[in-house]
CHARMM internal coordinates of N, CA and C (Angstrom, degrees):
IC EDIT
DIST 1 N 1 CA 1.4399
DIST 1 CA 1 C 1.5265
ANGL 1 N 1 CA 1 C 106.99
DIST 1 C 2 N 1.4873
ANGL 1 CA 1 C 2 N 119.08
DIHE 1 N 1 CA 1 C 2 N 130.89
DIST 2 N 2 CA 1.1169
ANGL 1 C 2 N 2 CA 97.72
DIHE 1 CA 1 C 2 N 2 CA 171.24
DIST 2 CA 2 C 1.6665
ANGL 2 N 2 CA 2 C 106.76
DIHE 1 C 2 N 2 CA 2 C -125.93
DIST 2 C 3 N 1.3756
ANGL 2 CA 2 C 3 N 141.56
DIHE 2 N 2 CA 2 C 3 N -155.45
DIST 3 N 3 CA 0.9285
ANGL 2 C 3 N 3 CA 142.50
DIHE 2 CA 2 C 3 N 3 CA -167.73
DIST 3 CA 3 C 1.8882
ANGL 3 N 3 CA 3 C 108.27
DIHE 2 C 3 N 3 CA 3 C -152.41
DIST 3 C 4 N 1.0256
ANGL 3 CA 3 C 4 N 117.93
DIHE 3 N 3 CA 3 C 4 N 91.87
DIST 4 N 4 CA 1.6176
ANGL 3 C 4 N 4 CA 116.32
DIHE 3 CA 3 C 4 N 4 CA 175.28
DIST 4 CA 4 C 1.5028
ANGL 4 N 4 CA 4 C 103.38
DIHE 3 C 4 N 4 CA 4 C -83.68
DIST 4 C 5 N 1.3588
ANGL 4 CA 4 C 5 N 112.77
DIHE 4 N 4 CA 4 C 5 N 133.65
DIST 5 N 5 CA 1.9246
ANGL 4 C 5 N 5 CA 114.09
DIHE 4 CA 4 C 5 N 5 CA -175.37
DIST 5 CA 5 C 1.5912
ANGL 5 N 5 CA 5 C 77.79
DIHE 4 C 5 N 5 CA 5 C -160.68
DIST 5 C 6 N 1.1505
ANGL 5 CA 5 C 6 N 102.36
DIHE 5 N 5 CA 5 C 6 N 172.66
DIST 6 N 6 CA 2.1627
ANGL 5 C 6 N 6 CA 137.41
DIHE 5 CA 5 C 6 N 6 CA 136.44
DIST 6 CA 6 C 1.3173
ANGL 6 N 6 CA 6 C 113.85
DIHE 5 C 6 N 6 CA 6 C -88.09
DIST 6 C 7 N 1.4364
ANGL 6 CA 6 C 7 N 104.63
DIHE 6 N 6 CA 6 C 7 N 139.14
DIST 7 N 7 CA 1.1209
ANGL 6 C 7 N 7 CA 105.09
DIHE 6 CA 6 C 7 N 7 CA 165.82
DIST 7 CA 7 C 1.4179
ANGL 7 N 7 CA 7 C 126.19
DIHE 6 C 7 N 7 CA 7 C -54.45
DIST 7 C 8 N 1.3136
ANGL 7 CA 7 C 8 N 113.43
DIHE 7 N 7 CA 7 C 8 N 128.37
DIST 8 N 8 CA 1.7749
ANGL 7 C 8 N 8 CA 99.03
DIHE 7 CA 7 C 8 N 8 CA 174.51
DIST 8 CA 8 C 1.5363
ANGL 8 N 8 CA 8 C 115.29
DIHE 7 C 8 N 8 CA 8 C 86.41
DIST 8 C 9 N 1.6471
ANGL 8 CA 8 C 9 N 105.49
DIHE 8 N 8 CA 8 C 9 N -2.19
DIST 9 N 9 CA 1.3816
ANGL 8 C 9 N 9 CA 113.45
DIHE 8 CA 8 C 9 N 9 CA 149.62
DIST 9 CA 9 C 1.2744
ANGL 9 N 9 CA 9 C 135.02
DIHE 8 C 9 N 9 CA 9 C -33.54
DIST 9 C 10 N 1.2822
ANGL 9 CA 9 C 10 N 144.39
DIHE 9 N 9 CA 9 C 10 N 57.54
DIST 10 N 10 CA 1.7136
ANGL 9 C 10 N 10 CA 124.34
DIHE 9 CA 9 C 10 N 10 CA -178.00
DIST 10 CA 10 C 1.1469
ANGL 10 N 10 CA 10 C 129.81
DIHE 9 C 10 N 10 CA 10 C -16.47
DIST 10 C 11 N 1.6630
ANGL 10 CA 10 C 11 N 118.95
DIHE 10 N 10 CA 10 C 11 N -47.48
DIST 11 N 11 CA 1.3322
ANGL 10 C 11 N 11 CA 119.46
DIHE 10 CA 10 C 11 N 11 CA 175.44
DIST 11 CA 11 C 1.5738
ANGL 11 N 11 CA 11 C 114.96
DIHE 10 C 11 N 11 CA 11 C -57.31
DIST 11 C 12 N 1.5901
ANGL 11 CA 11 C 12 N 98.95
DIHE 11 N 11 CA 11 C 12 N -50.53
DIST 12 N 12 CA 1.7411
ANGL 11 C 12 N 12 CA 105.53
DIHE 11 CA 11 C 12 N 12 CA -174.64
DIST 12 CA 12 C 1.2845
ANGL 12 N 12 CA 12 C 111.20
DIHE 11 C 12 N 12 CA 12 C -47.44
DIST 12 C 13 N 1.8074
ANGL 12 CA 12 C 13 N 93.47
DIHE 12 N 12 CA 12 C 13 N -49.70
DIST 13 N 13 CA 1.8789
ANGL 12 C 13 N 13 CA 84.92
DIHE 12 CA 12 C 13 N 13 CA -169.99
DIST 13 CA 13 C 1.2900
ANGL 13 N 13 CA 13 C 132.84
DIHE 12 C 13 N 13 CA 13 C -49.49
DIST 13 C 14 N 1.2927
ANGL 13 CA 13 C 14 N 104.78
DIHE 13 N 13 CA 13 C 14 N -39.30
DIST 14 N 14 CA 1.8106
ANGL 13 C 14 N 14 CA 142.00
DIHE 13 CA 13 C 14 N 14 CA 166.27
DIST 14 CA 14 C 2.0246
ANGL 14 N 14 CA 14 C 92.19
DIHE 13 C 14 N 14 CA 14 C -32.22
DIST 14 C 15 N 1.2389
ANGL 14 CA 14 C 15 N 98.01
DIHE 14 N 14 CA 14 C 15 N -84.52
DIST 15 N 15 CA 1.6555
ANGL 14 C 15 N 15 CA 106.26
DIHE 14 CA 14 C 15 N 15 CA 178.33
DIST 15 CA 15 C 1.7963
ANGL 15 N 15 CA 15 C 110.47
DIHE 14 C 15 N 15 CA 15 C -46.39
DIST 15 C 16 N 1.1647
ANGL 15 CA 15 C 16 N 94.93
DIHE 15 N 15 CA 15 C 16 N -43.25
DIST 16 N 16 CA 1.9839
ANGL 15 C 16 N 16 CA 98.42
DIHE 15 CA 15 C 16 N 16 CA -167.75
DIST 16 CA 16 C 2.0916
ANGL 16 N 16 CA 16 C 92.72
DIHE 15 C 16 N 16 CA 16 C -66.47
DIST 16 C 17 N 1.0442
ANGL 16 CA 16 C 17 N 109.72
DIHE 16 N 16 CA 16 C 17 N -52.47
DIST 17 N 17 CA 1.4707
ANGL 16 C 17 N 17 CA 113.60
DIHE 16 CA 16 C 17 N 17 CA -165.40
DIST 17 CA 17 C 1.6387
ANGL 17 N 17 CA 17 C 95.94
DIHE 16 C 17 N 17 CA 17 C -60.04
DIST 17 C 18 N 1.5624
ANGL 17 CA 17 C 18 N 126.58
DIHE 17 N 17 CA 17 C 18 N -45.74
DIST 18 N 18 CA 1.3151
ANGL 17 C 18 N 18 CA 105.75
DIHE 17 CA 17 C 18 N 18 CA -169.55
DIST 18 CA 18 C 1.5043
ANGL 18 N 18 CA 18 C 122.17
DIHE 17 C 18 N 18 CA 18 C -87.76
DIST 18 C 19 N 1.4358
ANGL 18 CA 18 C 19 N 103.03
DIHE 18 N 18 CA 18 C 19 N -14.50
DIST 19 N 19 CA 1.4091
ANGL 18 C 19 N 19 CA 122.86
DIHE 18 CA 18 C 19 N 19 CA 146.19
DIST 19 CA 19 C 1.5417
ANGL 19 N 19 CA 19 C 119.58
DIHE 18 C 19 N 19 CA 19 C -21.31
DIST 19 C 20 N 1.6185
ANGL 19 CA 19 C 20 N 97.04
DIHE 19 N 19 CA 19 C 20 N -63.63
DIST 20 N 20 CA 1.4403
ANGL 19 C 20 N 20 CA 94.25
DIHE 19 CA 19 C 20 N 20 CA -172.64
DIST 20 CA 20 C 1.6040
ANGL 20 N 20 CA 20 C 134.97
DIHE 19 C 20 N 20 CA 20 C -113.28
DIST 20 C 21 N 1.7489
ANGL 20 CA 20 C 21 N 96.02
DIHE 20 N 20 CA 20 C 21 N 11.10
DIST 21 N 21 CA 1.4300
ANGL 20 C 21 N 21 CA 117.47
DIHE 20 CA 20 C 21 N 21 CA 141.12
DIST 21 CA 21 C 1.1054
ANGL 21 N 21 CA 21 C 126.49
DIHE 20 C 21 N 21 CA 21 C -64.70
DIST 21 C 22 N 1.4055
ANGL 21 CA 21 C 22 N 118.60
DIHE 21 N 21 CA 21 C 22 N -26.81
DIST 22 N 22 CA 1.7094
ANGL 21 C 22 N 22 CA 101.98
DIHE 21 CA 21 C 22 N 22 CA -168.45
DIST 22 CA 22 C 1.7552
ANGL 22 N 22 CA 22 C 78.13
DIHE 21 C 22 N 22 CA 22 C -105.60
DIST 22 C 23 N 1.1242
ANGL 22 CA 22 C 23 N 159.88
DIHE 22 N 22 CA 22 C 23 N -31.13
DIST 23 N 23 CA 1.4868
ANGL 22 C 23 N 23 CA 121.88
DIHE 22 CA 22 C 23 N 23 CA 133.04
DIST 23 CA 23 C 2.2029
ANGL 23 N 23 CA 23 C 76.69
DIHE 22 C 23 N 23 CA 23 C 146.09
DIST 23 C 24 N 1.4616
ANGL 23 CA 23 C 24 N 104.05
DIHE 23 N 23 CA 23 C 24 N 31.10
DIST 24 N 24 CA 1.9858
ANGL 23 C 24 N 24 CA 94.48
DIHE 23 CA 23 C 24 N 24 CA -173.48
DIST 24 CA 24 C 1.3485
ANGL 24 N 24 CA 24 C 90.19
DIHE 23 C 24 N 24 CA 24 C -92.12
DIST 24 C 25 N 1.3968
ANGL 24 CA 24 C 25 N 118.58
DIHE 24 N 24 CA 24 C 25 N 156.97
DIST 25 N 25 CA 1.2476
ANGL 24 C 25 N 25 CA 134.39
DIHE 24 CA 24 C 25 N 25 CA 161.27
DIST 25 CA 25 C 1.8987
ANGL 25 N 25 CA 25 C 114.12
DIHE 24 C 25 N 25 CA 25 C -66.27
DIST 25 C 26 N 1.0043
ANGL 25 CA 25 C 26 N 131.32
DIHE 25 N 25 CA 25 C 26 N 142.43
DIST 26 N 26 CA 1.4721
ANGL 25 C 26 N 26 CA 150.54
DIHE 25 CA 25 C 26 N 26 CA -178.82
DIST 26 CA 26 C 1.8493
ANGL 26 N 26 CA 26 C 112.29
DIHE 25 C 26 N 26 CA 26 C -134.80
DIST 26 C 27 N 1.1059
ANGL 26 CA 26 C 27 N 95.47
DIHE 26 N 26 CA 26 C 27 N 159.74
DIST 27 N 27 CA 1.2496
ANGL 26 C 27 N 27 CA 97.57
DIHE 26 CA 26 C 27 N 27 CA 158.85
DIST 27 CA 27 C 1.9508
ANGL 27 N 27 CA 27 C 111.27
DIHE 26 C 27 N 27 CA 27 C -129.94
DIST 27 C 28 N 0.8027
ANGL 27 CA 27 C 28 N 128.57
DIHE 27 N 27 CA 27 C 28 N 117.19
DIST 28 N 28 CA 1.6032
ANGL 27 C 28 N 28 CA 125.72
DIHE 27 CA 27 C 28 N 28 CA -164.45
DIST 28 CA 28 C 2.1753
ANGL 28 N 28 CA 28 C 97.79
DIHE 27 C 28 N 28 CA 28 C -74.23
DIST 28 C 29 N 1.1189
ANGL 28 CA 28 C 29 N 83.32
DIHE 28 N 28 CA 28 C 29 N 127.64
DIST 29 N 29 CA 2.0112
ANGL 28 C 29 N 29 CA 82.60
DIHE 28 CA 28 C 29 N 29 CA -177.17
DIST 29 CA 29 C 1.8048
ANGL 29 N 29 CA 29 C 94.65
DIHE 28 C 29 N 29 CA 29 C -115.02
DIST 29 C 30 N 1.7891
ANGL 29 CA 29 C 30 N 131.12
DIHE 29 N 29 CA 29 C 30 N 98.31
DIST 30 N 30 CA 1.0418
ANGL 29 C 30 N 30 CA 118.61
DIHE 29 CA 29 C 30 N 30 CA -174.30
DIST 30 CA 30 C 1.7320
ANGL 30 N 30 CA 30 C 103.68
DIHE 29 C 30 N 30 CA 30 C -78.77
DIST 30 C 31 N 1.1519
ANGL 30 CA 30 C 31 N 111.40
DIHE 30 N 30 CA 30 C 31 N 131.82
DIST 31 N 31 CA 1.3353
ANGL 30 C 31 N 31 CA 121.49
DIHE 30 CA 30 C 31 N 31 CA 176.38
DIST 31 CA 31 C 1.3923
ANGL 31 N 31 CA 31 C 121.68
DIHE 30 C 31 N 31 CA 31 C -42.24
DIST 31 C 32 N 1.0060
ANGL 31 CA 31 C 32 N 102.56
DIHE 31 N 31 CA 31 C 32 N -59.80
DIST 32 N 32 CA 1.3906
ANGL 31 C 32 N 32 CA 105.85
DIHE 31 CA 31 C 32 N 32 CA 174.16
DIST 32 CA 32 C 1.4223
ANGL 32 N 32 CA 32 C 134.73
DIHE 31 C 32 N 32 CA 32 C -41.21
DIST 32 C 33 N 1.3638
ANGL 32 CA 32 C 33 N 117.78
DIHE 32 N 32 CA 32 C 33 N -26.63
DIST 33 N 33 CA 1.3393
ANGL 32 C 33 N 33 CA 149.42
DIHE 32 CA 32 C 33 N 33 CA 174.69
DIST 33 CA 33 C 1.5521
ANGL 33 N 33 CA 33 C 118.65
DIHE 32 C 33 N 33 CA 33 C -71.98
DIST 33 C 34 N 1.3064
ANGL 33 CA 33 C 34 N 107.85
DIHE 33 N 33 CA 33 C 34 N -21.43
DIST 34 N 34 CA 1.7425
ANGL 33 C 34 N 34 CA 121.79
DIHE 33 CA 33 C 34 N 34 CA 176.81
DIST 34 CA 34 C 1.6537
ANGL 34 N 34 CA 34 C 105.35
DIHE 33 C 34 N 34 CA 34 C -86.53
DIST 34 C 35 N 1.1548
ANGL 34 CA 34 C 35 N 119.50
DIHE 34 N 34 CA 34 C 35 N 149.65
DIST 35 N 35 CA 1.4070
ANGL 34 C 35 N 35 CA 122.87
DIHE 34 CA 34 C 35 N 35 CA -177.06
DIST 35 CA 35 C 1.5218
ANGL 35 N 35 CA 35 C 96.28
DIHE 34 C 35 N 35 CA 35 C -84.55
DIST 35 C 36 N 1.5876
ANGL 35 CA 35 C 36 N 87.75
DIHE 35 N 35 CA 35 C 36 N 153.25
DIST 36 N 36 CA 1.9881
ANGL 35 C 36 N 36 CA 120.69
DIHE 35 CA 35 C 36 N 36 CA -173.59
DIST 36 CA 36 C 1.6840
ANGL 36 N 36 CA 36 C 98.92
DIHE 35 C 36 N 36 CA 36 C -14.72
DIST 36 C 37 N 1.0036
ANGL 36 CA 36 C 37 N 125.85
DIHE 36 N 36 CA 36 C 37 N 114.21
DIST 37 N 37 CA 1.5482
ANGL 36 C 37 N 37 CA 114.59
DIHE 36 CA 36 C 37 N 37 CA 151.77
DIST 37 CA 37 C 1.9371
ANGL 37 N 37 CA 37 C 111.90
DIHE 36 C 37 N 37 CA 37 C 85.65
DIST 37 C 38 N 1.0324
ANGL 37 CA 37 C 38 N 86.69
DIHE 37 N 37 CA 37 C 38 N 11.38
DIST 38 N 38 CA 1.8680
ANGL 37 C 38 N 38 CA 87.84
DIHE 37 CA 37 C 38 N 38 CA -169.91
DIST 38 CA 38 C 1.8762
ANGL 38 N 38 CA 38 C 107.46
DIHE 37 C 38 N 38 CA 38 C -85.38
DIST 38 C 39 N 1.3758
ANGL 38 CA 38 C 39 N 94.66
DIHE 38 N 38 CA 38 C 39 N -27.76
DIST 39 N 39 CA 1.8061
ANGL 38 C 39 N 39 CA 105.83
DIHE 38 CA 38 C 39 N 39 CA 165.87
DIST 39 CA 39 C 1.4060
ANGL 39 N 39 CA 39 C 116.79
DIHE 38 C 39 N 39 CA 39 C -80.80
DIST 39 C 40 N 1.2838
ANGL 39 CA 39 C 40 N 114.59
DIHE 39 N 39 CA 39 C 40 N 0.90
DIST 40 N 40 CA 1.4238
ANGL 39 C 40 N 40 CA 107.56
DIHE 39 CA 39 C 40 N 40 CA 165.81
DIST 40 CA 40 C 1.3417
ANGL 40 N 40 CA 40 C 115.37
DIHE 39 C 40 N 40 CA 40 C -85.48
DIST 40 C 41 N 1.5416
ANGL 40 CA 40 C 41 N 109.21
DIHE 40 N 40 CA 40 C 41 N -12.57
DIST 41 N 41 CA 1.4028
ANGL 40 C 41 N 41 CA 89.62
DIHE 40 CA 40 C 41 N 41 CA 175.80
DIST 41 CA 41 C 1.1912
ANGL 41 N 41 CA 41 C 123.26
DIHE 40 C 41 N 41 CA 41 C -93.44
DIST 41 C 42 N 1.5311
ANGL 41 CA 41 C 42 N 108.80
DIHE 41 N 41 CA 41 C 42 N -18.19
DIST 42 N 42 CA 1.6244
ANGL 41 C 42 N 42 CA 97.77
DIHE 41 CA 41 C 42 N 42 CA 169.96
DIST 42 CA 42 C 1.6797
ANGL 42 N 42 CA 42 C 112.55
DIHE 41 C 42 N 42 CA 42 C -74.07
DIST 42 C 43 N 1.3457
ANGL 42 CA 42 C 43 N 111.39
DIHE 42 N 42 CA 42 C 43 N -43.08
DIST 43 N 43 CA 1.3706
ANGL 42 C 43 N 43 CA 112.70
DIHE 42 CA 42 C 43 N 43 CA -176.88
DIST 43 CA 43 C 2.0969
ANGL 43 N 43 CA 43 C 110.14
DIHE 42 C 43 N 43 CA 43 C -97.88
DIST 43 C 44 N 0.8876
ANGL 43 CA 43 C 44 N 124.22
DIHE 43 N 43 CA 43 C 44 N 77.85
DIST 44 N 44 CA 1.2913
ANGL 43 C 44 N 44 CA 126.80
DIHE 43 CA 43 C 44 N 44 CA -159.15
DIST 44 CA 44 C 1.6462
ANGL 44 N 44 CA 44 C 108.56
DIHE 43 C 44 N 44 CA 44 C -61.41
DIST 44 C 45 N 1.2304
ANGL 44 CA 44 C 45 N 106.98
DIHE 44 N 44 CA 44 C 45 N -16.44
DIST 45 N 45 CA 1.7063
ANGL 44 C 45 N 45 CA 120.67
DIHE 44 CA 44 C 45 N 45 CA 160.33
DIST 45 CA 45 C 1.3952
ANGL 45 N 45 CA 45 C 122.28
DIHE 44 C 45 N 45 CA 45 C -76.73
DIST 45 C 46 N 1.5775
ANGL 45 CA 45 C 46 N 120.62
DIHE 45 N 45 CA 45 C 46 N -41.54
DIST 46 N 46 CA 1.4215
ANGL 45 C 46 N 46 CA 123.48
DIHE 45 CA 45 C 46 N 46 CA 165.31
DIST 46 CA 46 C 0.9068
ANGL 46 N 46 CA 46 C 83.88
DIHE 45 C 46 N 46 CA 46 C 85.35
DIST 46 C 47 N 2.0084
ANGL 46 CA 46 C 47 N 152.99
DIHE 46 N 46 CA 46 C 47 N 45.92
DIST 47 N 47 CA 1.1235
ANGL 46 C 47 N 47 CA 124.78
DIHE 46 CA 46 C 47 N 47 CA 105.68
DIST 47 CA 47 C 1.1447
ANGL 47 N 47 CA 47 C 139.73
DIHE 46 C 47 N 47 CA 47 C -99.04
DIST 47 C 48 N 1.3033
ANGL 47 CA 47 C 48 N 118.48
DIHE 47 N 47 CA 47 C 48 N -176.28
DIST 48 N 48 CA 1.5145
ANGL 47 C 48 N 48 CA 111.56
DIHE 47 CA 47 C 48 N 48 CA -166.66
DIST 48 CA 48 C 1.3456
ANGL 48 N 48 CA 48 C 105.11
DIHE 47 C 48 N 48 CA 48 C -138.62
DIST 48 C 49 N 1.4515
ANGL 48 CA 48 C 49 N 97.06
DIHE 48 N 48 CA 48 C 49 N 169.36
DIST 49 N 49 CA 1.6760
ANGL 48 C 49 N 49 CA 162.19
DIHE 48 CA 48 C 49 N 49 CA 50.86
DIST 49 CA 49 C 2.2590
ANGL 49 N 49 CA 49 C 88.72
DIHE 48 C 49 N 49 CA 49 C -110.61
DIST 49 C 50 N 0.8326
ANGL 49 CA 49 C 50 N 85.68
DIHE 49 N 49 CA 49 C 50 N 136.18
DIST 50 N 50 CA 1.7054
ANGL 49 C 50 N 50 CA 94.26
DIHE 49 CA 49 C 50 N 50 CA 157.82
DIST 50 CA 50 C 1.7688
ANGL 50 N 50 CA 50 C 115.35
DIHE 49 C 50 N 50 CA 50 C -121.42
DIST 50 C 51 N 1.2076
ANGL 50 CA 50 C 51 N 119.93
DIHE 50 N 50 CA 50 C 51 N 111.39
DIST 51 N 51 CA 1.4610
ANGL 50 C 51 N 51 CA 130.10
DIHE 50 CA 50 C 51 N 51 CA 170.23
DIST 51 CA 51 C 1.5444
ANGL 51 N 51 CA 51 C 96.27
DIHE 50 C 51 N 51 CA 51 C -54.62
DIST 51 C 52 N 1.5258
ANGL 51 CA 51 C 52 N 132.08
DIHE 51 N 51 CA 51 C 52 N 154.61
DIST 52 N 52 CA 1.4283
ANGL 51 C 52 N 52 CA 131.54
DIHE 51 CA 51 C 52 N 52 CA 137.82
DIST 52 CA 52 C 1.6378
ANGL 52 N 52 CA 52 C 107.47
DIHE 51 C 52 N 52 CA 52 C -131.56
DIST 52 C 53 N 1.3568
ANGL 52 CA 52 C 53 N 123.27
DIHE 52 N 52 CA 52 C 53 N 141.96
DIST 53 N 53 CA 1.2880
ANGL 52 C 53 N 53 CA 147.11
DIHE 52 CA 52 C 53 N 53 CA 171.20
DIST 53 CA 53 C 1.0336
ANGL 53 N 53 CA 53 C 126.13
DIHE 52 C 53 N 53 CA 53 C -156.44
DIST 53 C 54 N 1.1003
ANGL 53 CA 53 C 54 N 116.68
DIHE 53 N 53 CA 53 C 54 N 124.29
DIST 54 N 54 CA 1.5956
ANGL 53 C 54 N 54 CA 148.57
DIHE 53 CA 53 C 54 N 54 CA 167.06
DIST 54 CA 54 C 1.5771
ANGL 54 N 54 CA 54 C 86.61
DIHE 53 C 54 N 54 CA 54 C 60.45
DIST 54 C 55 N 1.7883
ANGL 54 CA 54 C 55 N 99.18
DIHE 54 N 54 CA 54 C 55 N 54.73
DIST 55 N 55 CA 1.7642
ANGL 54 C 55 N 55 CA 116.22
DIHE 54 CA 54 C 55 N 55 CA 161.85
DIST 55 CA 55 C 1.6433
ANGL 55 N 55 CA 55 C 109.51
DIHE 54 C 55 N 55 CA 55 C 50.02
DIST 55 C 56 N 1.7398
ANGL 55 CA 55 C 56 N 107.07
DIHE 55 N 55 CA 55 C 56 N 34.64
DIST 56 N 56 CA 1.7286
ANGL 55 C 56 N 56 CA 106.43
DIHE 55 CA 55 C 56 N 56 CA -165.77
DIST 56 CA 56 C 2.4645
ANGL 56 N 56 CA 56 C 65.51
DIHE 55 C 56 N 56 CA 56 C -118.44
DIST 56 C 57 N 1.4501
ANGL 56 CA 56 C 57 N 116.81
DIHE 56 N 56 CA 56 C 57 N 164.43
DIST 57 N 57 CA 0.9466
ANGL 56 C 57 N 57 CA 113.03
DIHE 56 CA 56 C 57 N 57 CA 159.55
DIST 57 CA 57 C 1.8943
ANGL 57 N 57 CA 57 C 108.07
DIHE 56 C 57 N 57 CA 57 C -125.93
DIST 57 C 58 N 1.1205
ANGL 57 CA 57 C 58 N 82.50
DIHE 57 N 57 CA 57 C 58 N 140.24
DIST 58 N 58 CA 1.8838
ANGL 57 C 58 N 58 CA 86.35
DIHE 57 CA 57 C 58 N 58 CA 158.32
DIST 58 CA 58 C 1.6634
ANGL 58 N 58 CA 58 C 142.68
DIHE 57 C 58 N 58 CA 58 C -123.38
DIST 58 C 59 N 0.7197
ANGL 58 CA 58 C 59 N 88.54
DIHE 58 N 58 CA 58 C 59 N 128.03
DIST 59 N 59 CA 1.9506
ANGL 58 C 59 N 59 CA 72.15
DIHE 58 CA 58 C 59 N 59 CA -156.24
DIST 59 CA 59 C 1.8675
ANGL 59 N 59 CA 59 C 87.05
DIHE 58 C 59 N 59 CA 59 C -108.23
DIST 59 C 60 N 1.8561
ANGL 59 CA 59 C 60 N 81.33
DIHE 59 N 59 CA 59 C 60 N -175.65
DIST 60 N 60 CA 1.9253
ANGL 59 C 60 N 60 CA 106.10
DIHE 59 CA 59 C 60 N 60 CA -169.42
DIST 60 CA 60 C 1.8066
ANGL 60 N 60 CA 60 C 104.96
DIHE 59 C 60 N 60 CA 60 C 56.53
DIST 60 C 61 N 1.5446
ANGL 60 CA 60 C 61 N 104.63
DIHE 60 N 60 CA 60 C 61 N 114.22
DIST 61 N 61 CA 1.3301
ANGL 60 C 61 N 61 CA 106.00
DIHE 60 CA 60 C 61 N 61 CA -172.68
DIST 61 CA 61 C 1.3376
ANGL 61 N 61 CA 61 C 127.86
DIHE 60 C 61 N 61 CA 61 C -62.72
DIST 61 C 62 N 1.9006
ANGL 61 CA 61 C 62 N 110.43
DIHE 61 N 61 CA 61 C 62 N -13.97
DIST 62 N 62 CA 1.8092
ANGL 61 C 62 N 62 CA 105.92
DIHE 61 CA 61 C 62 N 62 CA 163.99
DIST 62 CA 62 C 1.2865
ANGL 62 N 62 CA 62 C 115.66
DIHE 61 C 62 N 62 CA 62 C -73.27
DIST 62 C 63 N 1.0999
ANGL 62 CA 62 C 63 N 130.51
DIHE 62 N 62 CA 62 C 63 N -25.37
DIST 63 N 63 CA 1.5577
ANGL 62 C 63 N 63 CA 141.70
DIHE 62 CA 62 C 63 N 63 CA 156.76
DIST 63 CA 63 C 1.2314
ANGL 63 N 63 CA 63 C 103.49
DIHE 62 C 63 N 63 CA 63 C -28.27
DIST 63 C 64 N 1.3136
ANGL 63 CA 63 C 64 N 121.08
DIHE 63 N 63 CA 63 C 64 N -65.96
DIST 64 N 64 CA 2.2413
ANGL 63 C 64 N 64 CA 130.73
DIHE 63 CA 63 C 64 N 64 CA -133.85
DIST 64 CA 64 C 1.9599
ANGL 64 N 64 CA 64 C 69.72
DIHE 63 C 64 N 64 CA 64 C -109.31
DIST 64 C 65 N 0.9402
ANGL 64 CA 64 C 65 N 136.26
DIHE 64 N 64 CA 64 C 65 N -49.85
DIST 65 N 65 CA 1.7566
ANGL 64 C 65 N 65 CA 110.91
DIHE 64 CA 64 C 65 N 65 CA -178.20
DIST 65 CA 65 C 1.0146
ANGL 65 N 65 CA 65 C 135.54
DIHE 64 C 65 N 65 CA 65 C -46.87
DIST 65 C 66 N 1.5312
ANGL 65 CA 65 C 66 N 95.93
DIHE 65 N 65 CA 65 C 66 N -19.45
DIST 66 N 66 CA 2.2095
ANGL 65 C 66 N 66 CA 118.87
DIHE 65 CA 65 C 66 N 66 CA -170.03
DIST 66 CA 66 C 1.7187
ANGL 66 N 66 CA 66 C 83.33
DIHE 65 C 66 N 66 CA 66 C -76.67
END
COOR INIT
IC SEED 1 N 1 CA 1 C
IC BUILD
């Protein structure tokens, strides 16, 4: 599972914090860190937080809370 956000995202944190209440492993992927345009392809909108698992993505953090 990994987790694409910004640092200092509100939404992400939202996802990162319940992330690690209910106690699942993640890997945090900071956006910024991917070359020019490479998050558009998972998120073709370019917003965030986007969940990915088992290479399916989910984006908008009331989405990835359900």
């Amino acid at each position: 599972m990994r987790l694409y956000t910004r640092y200092r995202n509100s939404a992400g944190e939202r996802v990162r914090i319940a992330l690690n209440l209910k106690g699942l492993d993640y890997d945090y992927v900071a956006v910024s860190s991917l070359p020019r345009g490479a998050y558009r392809a998972i998120n073709p909108q370019g917003l965030m937080p986007t969940l990915e698992v088992d290479g399916q993505h989910v984006a908008q953090s009331g989405a990835i809370l359900e």
